[in-house]
C-alpha positions in Angstrom: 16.6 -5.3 -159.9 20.2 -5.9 -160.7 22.4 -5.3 -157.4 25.8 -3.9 -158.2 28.9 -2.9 -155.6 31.7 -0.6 -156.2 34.8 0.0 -153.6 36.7 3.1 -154.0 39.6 4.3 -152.3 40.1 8.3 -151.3 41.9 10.7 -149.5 40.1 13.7 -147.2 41.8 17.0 -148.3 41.9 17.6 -144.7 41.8 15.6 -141.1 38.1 15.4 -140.2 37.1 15.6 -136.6 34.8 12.9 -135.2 31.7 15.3 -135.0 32.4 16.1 -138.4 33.2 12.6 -139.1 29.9 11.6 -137.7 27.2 14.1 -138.7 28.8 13.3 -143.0 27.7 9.4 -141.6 24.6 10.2 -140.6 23.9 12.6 -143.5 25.4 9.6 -145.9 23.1 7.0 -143.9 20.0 9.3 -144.2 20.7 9.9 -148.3 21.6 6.2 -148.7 18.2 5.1 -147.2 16.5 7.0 -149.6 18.4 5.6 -152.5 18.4 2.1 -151.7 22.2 1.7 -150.7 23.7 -0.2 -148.1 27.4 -0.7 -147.5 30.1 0.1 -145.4 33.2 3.0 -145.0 36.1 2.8 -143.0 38.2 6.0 -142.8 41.5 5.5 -141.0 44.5 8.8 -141.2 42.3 10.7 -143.7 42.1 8.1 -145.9 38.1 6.4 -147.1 38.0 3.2 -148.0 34.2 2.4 -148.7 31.8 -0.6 -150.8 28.6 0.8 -151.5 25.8 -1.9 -153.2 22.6 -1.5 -154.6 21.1 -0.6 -157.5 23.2 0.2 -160.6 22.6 2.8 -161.8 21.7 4.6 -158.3 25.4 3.2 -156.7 27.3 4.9 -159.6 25.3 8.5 -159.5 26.1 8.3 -156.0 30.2 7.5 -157.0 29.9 10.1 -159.4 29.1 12.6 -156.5 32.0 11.3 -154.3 33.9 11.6 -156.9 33.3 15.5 -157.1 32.8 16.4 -153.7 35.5 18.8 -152.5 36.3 17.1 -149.5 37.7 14.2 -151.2 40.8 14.1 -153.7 42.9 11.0 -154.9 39.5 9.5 -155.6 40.4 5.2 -157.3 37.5 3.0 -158.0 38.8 -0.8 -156.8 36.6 -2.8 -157.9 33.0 -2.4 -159.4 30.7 -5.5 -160.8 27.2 -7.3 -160.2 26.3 -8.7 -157.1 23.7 -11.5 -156.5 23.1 -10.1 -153.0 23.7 -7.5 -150.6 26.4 -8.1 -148.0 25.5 -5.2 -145.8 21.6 -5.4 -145.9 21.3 -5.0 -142.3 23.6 -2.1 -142.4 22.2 1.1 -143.9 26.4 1.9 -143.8 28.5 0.2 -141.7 31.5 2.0 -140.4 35.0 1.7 -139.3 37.6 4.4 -137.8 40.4 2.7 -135.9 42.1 6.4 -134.9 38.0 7.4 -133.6 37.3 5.5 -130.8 34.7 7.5 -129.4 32.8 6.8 -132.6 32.4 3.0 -131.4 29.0 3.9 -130.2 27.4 5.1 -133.1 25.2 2.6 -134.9 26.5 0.8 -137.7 30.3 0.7 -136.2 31.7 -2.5 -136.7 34.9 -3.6 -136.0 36.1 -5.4 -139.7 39.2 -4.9 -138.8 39.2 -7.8 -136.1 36.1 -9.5 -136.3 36.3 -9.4 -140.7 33.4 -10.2 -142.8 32.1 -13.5 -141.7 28.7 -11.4 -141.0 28.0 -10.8 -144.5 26.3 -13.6 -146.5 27.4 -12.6 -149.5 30.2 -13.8 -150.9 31.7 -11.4 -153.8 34.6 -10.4 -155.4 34.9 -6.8 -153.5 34.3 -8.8 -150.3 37.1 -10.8 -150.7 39.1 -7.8 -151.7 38.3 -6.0 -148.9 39.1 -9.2 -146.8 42.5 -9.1 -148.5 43.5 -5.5 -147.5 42.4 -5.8 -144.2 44.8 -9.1 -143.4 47.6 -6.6 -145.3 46.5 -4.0 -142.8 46.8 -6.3 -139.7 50.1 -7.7 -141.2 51.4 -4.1 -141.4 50.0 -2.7 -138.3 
């Protein structure tokens, strides 16, 4: 099985509330079991910024999809290579949302944005970018 990652970048073509926000995470969770996926999302003033790994060819059918779902616009692969392993295995899809604090209960929510990635044993090249945009976040914040 050759693991691959891809981070994207999008925009929401509309605010999404955090019970809207919340029942397309647990939908995405539920689909991404199925498939094999693991990763994480963080979605911060309508903007998704989110690594999915697993499987090739099952992590780019489900980028294609993104890509065309109507809720998203703006859509920018990052990064997207092989992986030797999985830095969110225990995470069926971690989650961020700085702005949704009542989310911080919901399983999976993990605060990357001040605790970063030392979790994850992986060490890749779309960790270490996300790693990178979250010290420019904090710099900018």
């Amino acid at each position: 099985m050759a693991l691959f990652e891809i981070i994207y970048v999008s925009q929401a073509t509309r605010d999404l509330p955090p019970a809207e926000l919340a029942q397309m995470l647990d939908k995405a969770r539920a689909h991404n079991a199925s498939q094999g996926i693991t990763g994480m999302m963080v979605y911060h003033r309508r903007e998704f910024m989110q690594l999915l790994e697993g499987e090739q060819d099952a992590v780019l059918r489900l980028y294609d999809h993104i890509a065309a779902d109507p809720r998203h616009r703006q859509v920018r692969k990052l990064w997207d290579g092989p992986i030797r392993e999985r830095g969110f295995s225990d995470w069926g899809m971690a989650f961020v949302a700085p702005d949704a604090l009542d989310l911080r209960s919901r399983p999976g929510f993990q605060d990357l944005l001040d605790k970063g990635l030392g979790a994850t044993p992986a060490d890749s090249t779309g960790k270490k970018l996300l790693l990178a945009m979250r010290d420019d976040f904090l710099c900018g914040a």
